[in-house]
Steps between C-alpha positions, in 0.01 A plus 500: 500500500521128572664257276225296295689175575464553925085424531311324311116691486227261650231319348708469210586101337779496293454211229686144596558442091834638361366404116555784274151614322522705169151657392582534093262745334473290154506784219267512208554528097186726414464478081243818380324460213579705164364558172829413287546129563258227359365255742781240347794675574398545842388191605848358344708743683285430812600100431851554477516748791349309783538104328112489468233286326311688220167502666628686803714776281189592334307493776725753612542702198112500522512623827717790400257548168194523731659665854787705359770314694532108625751347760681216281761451734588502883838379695850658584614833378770362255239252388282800436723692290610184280140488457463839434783558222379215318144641474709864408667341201217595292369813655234324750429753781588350830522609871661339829315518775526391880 
């Protein structure tokens, strides 16, 4: 067996650039809807969660009404689960996804 470092294969161009690239999958808070919160409760949960204007927390706890589940937050992991326990606090059904 030859050593992997003696030939180099042909036809093959090895990149010039030594610059390190990172492909981060963002992950996604998914909030499903329920039928024990009102509307309010939600949308201010929603607003202290992800730091959002009113209009777009109940546009997503309207999307969750009407679809059964809306993405009201995407970025790191860590982010994700801040985002996630805050929703949690008062028994909002979440998911991370990836």
């Amino acid at each position: 067996m030859k050593n992997m470092n003696e030939e180099k294969p042909q036809g093959i161009i090895e990149p010039e650039s030594e610059d390190e690239v990172t492909i981060g999958l963002p992950y996604k808070v998914i909030l499903f809807n329920d039928d024990w919160h009102s509307f309010d409760d939600v949308i201010n949960q929603i607003i202290k969660a992800v730091k959002c204007s009113y209009a777009e927390a109940r546009s997503y706890a309207f999307e969750a009404h009407v679809k059964g589940k809306s993405q009201v937050f995407n970025g790191e992991l860590n982010e994700c689960l801040k985002v996630s326990s805050v929703l949690e606090e008062i028994a909002l059904h979440t998911q991370i996804i990836s």
